[in-house]
VOMIGU-594862 format. One record per residue (C-alpha): residue number from 1; residue in three letters; x negated, y, z. Coordinates in Angstrom, 3 decimals, padded with zeros to 6 digits. Example, Ala and Ser with C-alpha at 12.3 -4.5 7.8 and 13.67 -1.06 7.14 Angstrom:
<pts>
[pt 1,'ALA',[-012.300,-004.500,007.800]]
[pt 2,'SER',[-013.670,-001.060,007.140]]
</pts>
This chain:
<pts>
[pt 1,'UNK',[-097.972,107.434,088.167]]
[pt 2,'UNK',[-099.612,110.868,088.737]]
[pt 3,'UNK',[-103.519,110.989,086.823]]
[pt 4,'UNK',[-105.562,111.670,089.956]]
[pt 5,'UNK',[-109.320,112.265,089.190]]
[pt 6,'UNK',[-110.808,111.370,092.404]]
[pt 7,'UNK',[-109.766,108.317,094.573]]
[pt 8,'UNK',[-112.292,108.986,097.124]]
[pt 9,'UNK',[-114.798,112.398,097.850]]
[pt 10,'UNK',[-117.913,111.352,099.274]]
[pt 11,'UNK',[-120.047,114.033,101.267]]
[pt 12,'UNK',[-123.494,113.939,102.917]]
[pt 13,'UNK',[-124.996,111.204,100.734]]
[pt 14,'UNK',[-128.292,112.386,101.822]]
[pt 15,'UNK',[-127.347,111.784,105.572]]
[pt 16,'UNK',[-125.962,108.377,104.788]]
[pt 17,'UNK',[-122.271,109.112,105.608]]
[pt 18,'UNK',[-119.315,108.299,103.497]]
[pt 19,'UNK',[-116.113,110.220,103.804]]
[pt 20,'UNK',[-113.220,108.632,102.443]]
[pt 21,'UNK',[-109.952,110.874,101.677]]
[pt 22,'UNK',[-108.195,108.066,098.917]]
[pt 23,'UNK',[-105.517,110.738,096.704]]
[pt 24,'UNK',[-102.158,110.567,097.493]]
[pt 25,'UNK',[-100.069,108.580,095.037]]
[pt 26,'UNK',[-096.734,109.533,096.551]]
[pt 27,'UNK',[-094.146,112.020,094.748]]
[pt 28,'UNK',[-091.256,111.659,096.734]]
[pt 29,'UNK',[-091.854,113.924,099.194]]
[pt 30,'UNK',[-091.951,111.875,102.728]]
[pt 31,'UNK',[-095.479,111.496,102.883]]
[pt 32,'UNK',[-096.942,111.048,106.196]]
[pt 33,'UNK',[-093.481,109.930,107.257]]
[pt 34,'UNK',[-093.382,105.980,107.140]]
[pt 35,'UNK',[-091.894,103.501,110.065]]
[pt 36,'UNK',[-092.619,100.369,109.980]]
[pt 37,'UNK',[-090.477,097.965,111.306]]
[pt 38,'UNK',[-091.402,098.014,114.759]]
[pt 39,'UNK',[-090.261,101.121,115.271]]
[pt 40,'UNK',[-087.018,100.404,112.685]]
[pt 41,'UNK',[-086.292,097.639,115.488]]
[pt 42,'UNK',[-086.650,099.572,118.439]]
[pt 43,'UNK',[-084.791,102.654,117.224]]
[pt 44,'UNK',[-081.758,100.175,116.390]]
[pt 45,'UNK',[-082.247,099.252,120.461]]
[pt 46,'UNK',[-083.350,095.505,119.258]]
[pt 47,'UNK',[-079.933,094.747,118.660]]
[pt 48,'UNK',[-082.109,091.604,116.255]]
[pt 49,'UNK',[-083.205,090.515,119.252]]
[pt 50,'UNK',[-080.395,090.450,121.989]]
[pt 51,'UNK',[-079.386,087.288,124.153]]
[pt 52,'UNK',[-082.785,086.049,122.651]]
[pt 53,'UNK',[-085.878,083.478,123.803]]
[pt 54,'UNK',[-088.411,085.712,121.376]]
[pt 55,'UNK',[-091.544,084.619,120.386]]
[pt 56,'UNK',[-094.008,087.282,118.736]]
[pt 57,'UNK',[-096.883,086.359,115.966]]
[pt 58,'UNK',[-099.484,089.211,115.775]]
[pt 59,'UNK',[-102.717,090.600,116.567]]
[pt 60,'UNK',[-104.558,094.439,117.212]]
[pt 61,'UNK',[-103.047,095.513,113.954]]
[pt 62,'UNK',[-099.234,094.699,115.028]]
[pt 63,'UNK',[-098.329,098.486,116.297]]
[pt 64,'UNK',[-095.834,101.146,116.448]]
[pt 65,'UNK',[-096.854,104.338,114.595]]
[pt 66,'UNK',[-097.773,105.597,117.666]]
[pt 67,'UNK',[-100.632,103.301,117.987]]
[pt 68,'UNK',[-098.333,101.200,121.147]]
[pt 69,'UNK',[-099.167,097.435,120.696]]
[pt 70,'UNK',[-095.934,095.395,119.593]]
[pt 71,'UNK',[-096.208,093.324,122.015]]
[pt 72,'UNK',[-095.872,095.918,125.013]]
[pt 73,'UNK',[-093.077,097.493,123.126]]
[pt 74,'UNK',[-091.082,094.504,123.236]]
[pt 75,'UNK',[-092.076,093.738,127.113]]
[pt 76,'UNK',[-091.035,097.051,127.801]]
[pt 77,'UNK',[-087.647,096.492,126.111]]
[pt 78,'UNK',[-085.382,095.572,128.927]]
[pt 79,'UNK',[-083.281,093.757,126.253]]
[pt 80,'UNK',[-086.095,091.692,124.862]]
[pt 81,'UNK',[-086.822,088.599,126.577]]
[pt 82,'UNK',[-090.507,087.585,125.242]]
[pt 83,'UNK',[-091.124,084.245,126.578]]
[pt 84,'UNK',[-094.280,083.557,124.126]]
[pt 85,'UNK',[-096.921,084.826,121.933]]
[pt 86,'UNK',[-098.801,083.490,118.419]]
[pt 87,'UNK',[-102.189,084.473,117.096]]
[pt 88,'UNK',[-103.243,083.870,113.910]]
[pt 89,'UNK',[-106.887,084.342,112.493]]
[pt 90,'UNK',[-109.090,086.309,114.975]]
[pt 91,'UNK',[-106.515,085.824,117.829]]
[pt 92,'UNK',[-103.791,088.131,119.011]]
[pt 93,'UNK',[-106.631,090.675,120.044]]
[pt 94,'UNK',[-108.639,090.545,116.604]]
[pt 95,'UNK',[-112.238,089.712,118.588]]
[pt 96,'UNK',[-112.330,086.106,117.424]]
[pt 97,'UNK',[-114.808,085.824,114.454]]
[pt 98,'UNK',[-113.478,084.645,111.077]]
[pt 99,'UNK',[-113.467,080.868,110.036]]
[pt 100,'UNK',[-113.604,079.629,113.920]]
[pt 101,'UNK',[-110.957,077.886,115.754]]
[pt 102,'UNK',[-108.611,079.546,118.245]]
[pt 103,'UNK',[-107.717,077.666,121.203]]
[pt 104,'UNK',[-104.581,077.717,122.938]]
[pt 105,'UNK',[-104.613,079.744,126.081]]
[pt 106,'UNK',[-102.611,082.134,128.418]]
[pt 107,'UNK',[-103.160,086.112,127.999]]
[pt 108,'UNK',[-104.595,087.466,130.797]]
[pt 109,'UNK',[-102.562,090.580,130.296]]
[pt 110,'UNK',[-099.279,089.360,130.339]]
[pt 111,'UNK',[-099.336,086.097,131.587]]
[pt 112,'UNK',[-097.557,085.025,128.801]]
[pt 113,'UNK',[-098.656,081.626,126.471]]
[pt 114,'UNK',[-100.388,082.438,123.581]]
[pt 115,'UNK',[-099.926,079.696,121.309]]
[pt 116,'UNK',[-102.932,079.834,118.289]]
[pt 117,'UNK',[-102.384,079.240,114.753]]
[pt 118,'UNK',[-105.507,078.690,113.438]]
[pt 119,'UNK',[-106.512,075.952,115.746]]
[pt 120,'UNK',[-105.706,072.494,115.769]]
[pt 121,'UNK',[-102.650,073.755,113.966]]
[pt 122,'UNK',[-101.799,076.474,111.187]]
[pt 123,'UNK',[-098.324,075.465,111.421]]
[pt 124,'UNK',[-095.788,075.530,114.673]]
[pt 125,'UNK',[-095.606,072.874,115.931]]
[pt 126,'UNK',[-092.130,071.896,117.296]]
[pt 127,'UNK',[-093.438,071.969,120.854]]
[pt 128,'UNK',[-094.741,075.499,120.509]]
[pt 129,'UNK',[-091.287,076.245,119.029]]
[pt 130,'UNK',[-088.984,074.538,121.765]]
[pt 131,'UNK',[-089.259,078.023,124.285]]
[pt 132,'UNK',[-088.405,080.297,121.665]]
[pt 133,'UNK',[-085.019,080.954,119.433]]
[pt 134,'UNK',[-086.431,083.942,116.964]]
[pt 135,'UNK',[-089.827,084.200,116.287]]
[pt 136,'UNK',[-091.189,087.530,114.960]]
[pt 137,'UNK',[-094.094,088.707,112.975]]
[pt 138,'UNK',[-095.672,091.460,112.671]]
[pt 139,'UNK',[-098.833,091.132,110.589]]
[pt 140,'UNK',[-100.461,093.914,108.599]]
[pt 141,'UNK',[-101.055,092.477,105.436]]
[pt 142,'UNK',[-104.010,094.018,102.579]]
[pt 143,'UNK',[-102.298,093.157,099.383]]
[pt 144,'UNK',[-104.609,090.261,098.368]]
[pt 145,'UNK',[-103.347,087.013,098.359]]
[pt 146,'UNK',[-106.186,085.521,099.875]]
[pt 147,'UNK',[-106.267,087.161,102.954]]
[pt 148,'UNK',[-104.677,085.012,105.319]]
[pt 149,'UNK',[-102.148,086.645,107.632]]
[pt 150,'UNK',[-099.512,086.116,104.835]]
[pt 151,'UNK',[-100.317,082.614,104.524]]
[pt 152,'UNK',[-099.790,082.401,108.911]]
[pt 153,'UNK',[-096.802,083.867,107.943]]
[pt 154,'UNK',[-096.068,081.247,105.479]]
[pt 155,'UNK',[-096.548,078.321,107.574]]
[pt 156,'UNK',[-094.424,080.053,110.462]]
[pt 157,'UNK',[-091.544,080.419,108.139]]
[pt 158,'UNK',[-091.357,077.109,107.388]]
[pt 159,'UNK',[-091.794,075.884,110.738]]
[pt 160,'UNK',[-089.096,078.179,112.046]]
[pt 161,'UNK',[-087.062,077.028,108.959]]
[pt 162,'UNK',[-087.627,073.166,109.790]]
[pt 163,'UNK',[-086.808,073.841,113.382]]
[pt 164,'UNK',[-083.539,076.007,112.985]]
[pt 165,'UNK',[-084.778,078.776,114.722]]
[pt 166,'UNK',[-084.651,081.924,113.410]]
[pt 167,'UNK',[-087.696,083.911,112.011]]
[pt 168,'UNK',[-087.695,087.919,111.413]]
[pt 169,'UNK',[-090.802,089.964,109.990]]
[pt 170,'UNK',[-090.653,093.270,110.981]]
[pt 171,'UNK',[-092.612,094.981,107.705]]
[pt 172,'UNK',[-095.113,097.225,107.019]]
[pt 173,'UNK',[-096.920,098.962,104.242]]
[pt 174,'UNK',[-098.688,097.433,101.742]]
[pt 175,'UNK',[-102.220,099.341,101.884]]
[pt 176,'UNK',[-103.055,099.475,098.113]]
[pt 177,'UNK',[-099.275,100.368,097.611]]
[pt 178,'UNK',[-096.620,098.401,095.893]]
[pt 179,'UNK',[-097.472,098.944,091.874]]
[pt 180,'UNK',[-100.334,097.588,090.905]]
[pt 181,'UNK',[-100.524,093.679,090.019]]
[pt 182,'UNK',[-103.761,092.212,088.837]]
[pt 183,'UNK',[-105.818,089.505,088.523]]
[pt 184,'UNK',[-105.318,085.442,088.129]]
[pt 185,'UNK',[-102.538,083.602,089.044]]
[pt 186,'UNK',[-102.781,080.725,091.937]]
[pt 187,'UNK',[-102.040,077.232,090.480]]
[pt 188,'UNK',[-099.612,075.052,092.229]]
[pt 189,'UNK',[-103.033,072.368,092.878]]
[pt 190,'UNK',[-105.266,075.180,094.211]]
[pt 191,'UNK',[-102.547,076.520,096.970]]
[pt 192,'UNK',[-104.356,076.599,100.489]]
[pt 193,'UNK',[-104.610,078.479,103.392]]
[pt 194,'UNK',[-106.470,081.650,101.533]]
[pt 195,'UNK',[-103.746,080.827,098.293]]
[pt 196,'UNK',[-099.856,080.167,100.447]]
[pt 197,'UNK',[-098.121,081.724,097.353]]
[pt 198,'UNK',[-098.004,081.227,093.699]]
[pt 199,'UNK',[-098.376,084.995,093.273]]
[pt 200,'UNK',[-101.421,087.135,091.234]]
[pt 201,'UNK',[-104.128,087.509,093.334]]
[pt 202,'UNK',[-102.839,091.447,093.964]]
[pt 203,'UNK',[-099.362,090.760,094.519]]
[pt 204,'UNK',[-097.699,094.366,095.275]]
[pt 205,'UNK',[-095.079,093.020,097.784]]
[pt 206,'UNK',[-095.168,093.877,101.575]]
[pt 207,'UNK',[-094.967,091.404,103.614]]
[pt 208,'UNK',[-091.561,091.376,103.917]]
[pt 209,'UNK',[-090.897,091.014,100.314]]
[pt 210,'UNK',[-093.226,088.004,100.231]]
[pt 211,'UNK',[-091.094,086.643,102.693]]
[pt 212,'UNK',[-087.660,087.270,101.053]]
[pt 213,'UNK',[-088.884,086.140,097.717]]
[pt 214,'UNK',[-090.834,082.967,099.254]]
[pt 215,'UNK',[-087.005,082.099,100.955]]
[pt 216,'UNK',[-085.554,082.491,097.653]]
[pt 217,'UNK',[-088.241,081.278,094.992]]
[pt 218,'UNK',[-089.095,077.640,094.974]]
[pt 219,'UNK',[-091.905,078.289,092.121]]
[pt 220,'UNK',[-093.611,080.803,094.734]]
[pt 221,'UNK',[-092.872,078.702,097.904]]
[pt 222,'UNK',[-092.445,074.428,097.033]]
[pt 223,'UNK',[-090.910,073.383,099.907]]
[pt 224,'UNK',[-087.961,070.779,100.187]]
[pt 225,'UNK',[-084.223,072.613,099.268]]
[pt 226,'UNK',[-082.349,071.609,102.350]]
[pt 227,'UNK',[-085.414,073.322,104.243]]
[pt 228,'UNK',[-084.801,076.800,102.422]]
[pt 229,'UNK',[-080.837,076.188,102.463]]
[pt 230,'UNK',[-081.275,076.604,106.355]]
[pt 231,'UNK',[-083.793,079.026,106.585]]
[pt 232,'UNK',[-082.724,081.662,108.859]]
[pt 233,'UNK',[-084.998,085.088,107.747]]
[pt 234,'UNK',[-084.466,088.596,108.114]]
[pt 235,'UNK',[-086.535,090.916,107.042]]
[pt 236,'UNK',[-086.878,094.482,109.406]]
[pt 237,'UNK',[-087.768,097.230,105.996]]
[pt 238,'UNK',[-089.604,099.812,106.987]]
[pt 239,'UNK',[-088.112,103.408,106.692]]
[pt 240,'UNK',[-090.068,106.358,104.358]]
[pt 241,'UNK',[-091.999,104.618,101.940]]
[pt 242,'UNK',[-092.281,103.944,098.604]]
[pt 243,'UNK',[-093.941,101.978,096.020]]
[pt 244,'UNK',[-096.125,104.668,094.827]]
[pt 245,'UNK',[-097.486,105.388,098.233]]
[pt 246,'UNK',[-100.778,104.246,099.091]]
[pt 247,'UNK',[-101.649,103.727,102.910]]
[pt 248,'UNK',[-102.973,107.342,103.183]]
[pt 249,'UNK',[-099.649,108.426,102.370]]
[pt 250,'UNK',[-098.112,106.816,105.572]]
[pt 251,'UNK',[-099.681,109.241,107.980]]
[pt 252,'UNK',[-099.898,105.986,110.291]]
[pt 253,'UNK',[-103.505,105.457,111.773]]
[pt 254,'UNK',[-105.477,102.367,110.421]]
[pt 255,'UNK',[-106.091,099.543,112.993]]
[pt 256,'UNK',[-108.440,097.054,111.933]]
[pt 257,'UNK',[-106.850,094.200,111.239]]
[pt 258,'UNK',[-109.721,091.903,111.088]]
[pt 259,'UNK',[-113.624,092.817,112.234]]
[pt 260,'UNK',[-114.185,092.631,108.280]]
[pt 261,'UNK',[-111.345,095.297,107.459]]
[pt 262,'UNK',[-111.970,098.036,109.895]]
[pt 263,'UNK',[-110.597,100.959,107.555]]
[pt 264,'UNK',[-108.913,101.274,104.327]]
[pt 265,'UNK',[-111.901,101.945,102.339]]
[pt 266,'UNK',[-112.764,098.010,102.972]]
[pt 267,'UNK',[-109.046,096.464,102.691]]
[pt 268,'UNK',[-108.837,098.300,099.478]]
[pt 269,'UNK',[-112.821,096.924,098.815]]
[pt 270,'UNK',[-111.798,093.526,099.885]]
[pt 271,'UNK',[-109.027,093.454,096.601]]
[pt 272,'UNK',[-112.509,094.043,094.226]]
[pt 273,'UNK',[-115.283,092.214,095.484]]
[pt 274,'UNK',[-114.304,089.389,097.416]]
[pt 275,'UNK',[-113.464,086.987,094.779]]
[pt 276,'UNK',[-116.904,088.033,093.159]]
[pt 277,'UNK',[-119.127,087.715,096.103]]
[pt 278,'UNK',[-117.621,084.348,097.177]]
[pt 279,'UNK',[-120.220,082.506,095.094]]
[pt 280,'UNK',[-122.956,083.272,092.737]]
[pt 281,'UNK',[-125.607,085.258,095.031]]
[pt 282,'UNK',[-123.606,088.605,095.590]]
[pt 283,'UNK',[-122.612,090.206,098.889]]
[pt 284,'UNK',[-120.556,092.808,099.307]]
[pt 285,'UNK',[-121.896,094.437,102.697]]
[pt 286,'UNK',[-120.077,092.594,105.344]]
[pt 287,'UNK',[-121.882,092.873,108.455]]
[pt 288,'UNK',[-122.405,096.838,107.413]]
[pt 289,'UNK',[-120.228,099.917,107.528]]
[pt 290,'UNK',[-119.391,099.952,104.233]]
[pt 291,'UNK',[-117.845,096.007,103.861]]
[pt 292,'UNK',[-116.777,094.831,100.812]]
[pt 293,'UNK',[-117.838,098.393,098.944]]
[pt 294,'UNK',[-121.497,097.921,099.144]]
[pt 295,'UNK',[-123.241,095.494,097.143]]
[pt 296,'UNK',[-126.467,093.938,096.617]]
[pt 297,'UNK',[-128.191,091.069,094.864]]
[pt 298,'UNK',[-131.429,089.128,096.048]]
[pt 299,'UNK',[-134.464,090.239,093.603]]
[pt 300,'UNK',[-132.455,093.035,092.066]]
[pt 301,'UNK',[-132.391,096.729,093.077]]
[pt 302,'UNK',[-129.330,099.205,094.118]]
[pt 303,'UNK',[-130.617,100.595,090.703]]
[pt 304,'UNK',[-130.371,097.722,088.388]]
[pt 305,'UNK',[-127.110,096.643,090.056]]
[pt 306,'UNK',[-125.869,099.881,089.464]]
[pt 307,'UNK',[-126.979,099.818,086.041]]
[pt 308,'UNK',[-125.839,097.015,084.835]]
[pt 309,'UNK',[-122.267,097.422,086.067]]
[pt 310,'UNK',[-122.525,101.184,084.714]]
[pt 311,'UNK',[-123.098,099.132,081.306]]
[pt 312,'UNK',[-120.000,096.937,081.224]]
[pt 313,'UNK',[-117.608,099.864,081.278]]
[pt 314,'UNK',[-115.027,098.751,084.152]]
[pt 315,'UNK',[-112.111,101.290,084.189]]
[pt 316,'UNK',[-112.152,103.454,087.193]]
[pt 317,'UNK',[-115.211,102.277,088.698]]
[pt 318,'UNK',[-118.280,104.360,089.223]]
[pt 319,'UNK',[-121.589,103.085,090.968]]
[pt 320,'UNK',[-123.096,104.541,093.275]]
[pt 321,'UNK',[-126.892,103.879,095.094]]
[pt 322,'UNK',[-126.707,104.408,099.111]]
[pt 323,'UNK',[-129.413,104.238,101.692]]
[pt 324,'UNK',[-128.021,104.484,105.327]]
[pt 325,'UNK',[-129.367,103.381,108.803]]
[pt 326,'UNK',[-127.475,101.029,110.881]]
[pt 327,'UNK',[-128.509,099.466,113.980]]
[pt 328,'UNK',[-132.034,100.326,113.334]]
[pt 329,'UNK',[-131.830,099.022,110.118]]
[pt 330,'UNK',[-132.318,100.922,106.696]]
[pt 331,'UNK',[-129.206,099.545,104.615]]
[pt 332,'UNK',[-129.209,100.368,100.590]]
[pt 333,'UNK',[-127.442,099.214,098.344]]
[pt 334,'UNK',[-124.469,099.409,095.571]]
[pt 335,'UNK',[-121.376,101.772,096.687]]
[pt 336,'UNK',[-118.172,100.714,094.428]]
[pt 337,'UNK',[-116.878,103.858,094.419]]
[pt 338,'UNK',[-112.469,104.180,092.848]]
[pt 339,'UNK',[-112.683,107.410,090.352]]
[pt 340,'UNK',[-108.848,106.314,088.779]]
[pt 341,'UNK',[-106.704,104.133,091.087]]
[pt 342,'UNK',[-104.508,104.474,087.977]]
[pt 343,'UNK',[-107.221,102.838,085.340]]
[pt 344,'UNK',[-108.378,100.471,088.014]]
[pt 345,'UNK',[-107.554,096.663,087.655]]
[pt 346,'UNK',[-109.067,095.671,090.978]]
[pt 347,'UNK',[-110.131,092.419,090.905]]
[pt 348,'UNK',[-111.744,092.905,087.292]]
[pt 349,'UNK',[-115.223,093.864,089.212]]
[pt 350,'UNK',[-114.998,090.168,090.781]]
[pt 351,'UNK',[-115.297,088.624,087.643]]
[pt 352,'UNK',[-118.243,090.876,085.919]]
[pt 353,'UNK',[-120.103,089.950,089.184]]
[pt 354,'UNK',[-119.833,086.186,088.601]]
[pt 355,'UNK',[-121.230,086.530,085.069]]
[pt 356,'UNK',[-124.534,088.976,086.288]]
[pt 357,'UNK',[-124.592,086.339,088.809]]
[pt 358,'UNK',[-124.891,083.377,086.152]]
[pt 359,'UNK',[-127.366,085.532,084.125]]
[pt 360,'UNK',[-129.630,086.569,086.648]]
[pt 361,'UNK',[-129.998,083.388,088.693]]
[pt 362,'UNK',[-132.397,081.351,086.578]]
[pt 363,'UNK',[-130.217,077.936,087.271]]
[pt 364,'UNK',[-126.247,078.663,087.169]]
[pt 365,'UNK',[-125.020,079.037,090.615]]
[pt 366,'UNK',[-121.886,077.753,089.634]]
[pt 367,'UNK',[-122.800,074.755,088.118]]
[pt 368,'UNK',[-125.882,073.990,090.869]]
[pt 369,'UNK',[-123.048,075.187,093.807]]
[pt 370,'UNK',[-121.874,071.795,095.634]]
[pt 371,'UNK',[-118.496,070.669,095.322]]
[pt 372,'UNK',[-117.349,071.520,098.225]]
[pt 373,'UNK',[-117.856,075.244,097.446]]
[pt 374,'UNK',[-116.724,075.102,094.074]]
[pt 375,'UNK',[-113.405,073.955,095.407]]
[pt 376,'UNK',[-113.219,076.574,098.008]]
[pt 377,'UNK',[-113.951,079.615,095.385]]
[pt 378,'UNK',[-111.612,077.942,093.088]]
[pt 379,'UNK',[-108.612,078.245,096.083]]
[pt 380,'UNK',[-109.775,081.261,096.509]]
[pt 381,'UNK',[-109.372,082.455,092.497]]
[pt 382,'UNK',[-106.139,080.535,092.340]]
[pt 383,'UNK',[-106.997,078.672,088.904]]
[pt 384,'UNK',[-109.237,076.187,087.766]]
[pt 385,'UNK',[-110.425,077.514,084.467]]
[pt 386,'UNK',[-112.267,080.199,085.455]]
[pt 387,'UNK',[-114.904,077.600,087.315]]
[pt 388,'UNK',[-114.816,075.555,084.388]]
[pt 389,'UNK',[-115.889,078.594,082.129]]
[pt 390,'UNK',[-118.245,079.845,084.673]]
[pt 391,'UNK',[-119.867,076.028,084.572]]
[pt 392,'UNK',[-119.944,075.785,080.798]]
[pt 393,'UNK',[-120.872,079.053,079.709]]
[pt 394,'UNK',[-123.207,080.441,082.603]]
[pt 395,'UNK',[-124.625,083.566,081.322]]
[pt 396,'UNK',[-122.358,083.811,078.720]]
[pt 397,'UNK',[-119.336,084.004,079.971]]
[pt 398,'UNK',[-116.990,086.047,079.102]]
[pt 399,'UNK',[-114.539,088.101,081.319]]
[pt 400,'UNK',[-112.357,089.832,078.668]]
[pt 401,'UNK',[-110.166,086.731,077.364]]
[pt 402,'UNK',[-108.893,086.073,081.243]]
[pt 403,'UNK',[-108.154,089.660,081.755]]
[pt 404,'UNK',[-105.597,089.451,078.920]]
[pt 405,'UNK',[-103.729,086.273,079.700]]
[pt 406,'UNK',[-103.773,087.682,083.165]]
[pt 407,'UNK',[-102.387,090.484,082.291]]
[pt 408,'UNK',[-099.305,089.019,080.625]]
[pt 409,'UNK',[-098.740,086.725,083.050]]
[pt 410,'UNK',[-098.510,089.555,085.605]]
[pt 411,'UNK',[-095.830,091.110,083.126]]
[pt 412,'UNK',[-093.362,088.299,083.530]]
[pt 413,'UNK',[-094.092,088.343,087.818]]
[pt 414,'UNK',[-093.500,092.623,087.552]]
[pt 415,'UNK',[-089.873,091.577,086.471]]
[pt 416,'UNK',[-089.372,088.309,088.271]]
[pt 417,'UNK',[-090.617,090.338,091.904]]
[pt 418,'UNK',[-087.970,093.140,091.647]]
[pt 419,'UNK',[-085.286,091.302,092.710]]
[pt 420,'UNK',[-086.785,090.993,095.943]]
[pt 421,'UNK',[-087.547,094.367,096.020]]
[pt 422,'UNK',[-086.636,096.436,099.530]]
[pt 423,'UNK',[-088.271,099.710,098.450]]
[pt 424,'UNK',[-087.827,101.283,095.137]]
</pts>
């Protein structure tokens, strides 16, 4: 992978603006060129899709590379007969706020039923399924397991695959690219809605990949054998990328695929600081316009933060202090700013914010949090031990040791992924 000395260039500091340019990755000479599958689909004339009752799973994100929402392209198709539509976290329209229920209801816009997975169900029901024969997806995923589109797509799979009806994912790019694997592995007792697959935290796959591999792996996917024997999935690859090509080197516009991810500066934020701001007293500026970069500490200054992440040497990391207004508000706080994507182990931040967090708290949060939350930050860390640690040792603990035994794990998944591979 090409040494690149700058993963974003930040101008007018001073005026509180961030630019962000991330470096181009890509080698292979089609950048700015990618399709996703969408457009893959329709250039084929939805031959996928003839003589079919389709149902469509998306939201704001789900578009051609023209910006046209996938689901007017397929009511525009006069081959396409879409009888019904799925939502999944923040609704097919992305304005529903995160953790809140979705009712069912019909679209306004189309007329059509819009059947919500993260309602009273997160799973298909076979009544939701009974007006459809191929249900499609098309989900833009971030590359972090937690995030919870790929788990909707999970639980859609398998409901299509219980159901015999057929299920196709139409893919898209992985935003932080298809190389770089990192952090802890999710443990078979901790899987969850924000943990579907026993996969490193960032996984590398598109979602398309995760699909095949999920079809085909019963250690990243438990689910009974004559249920995967009759799985019917097809996978739509995208055409013009690579696995060295970040989302910058798509040329395809970012859509925010969640009110918490509304560029690529925070999807790519969201792999380092979410698991570290999930408990302990950090927050990674959500609610600003810099979420999941910006960080900031109760009783601590932009300064000290900066400091004393400046002092534990994380590779490609550099610190910034930002002051910015916002809604009337003065915001300043921590930038995480990427100086080598190549050095970077992105979720390593995560787990040097956890241990500030147990030294600077005079009682360990982790130990005082209730159990309740120290359930839901262990599903979202995917293992058990690092709790345990964080319980035991408070201020002492140490990140190093689970940074190598993660790291060899991730080894064995590099090789054991590739055979699901649908982009080289």
């Amino acid at each position: 992978m090409p040494n690149r000395r700058s993963f974003i260039r930040t101008t007018s500091i001073a005026a509180g603006a961030l630019a962000f340019a991330p470096f181009s990755l890509a080698s292979n000479g089609r950048r700015g060129q990618t399709l996703p599958g969408i457009d893959v689909l329709e250039r084929s004339g939805f031959q996928l899709l003839r003589n079919q009752r389709v149902g469509l799973l998306t939201n704001p994100a789900g578009v051609n590379r023209q910006g046209t929402s996938t689901i007017d392209v397929l009511r525009r198709a006069s081959n396409v007969n879409l009888v019904a539509l799925f939502g999944p976290e923040h609704g097919i329209y992305g304005d529903e706020r995160a953790n809140v229920p979705i009712q069912d209801r019909v679209d306004p816009r189309t007329n059509l039923p819009v059947y919500s997975l993260y309602g009273r169900f997160r799973k298909p029901t076979p009544e939701m399924l009974q007006r459809i024969d191929t249900l499609v997806v098309d989900l833009q995923d971030v590359g972090s397991r937690s995030y919870t589109y790929i788990s909707c797509m999970r639980y859609a799979m398998e409901a299509c695959f219980e159901n015999n009806k057929r299920i196709v994912i139409l893919d898209r790019p992985n935003p932080i690219g298809g190389l770089k694997i990192d952090g802890p592995w999710l443990e078979r007792e901790w899987m969850s809605y924000v943990g579907a697959f026993q996969v490193p935290y960032v996984h590398a796959l598109t979602i398309g990949e995760i699909a095949r591999m999920a079809k085909n792996e019963s250690d990243v996917l438990p689910i009974p054998d004559d249920v995967r024997r009759r799985g019917q999935l097809e996978v739509v690859p995208m055409q013009n990328w690579s696995r060295d090509m970040l989302w910058t080197d798509t040329g395809m516009n970012w859509v925010p695929t969640s009110p918490a991810i509304p560029d690529v500066a925070a999807a790519m934020g969201y792999a380092m600081t979410g698991l570290g701001c999930q408990l302990g007293g950090f927050s990674h500026g959500y609610g600003t316009r810099h979420p999941f970069r910006l960080l900031q500490f109760s009783g601590r200054s932009p300064e000290a933060i900066a400091e004393a992440l400046t002092a534990r040497r994380i590779p490609g990391l550099e610190f910034r202090v930002i002051s910015f207004q916002e809604n009337g508000r003065t915001h300043r706080g921590t930038y995480v700013l990427v100086r080598s994507w190549r050095d970077l182990r992105p979720t390593e931040i995560s787990f040097h914010l956890m241990a500030l967090a147990a030294q600077w708290n005079s009682n360990n949060p982790f130990s005082a949090a209730s159990q309740g939350l120290q359930e839901l930050f262990t599903k979202h860390v995917g293992e058990g031990a690092v709790m345990e640690a964080l319980k035991r040792d408070g201020p002492n603990f140490q990140v190093a040791p689970f940074l190598r035994r993660w790291e060899q794990r991730n080894a064995q998944y590099a090789r054991q992924k590739q055979r699901w591979h649908l982009y080289s």
